[in-house]
C-alpha positions as CSV (number, residue, x, y, z in Angstrom):
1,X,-11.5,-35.8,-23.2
2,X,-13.6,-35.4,-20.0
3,X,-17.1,-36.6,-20.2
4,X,-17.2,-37.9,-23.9
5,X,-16.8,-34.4,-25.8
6,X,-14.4,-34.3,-27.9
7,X,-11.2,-32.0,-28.3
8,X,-12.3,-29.3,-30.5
9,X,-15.5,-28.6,-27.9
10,X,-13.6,-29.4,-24.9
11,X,-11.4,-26.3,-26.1
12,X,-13.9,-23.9,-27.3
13,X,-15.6,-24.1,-24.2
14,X,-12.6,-23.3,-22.4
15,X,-11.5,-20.5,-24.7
16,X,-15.0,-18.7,-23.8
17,X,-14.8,-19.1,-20.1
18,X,-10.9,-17.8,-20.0
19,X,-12.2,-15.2,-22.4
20,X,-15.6,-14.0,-19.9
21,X,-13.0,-14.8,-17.3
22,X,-10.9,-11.8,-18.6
23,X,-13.4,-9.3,-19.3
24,X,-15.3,-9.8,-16.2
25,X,-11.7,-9.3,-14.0
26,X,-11.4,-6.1,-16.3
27,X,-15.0,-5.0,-16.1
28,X,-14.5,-5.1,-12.3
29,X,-11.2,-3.1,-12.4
30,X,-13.1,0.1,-14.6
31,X,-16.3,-0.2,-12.3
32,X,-14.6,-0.7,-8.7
33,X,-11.4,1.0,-9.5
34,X,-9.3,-1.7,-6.8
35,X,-5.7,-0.6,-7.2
36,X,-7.0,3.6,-7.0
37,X,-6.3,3.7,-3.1
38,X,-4.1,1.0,-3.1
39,X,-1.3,3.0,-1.8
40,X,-3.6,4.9,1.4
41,X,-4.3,1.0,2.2
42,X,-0.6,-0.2,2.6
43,X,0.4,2.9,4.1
44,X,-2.4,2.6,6.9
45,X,-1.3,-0.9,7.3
46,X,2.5,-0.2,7.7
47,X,0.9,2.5,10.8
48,X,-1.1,-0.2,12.5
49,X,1.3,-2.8,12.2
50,X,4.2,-0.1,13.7
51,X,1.8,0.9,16.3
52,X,1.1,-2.9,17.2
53,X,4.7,-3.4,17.5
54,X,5.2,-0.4,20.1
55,X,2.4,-0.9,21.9
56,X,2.8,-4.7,22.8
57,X,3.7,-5.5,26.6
58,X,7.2,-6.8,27.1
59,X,7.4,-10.6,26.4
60,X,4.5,-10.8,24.1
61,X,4.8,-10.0,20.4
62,X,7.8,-9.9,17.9
């Protein structure tokens, strides 16, 4: 295994980082709530982005 350790190390080691790995994602998700304003994000987006489209000069943009 990498750097001398041996198997049973090399995997407890990575079973506790996956495992702070997890509960710091999920300690961010209850504290930050991401995903509750995902929707007023996209939708804002979809606006700007139509906007953009309608707004571009002739020959320049998509």
């Amino acid at each position: 295994m990498p750097a001398g350790v041996s198997m049973k190390e090399y995997l407890k080691f990575t079973s506790a980082a996956m495992l702070a790995m997890f509960a710091g994602s999920q300690l961010v998700h209850r504290y930050y709530n991401p995903l509750k304003d995902l929707n007023y994000y996209v939708d804002r987006e979809i606006k700007e982005q139509r906007l953009r489209k309608v707004d571009a000069p002739e020959g320049q943009g998509n």
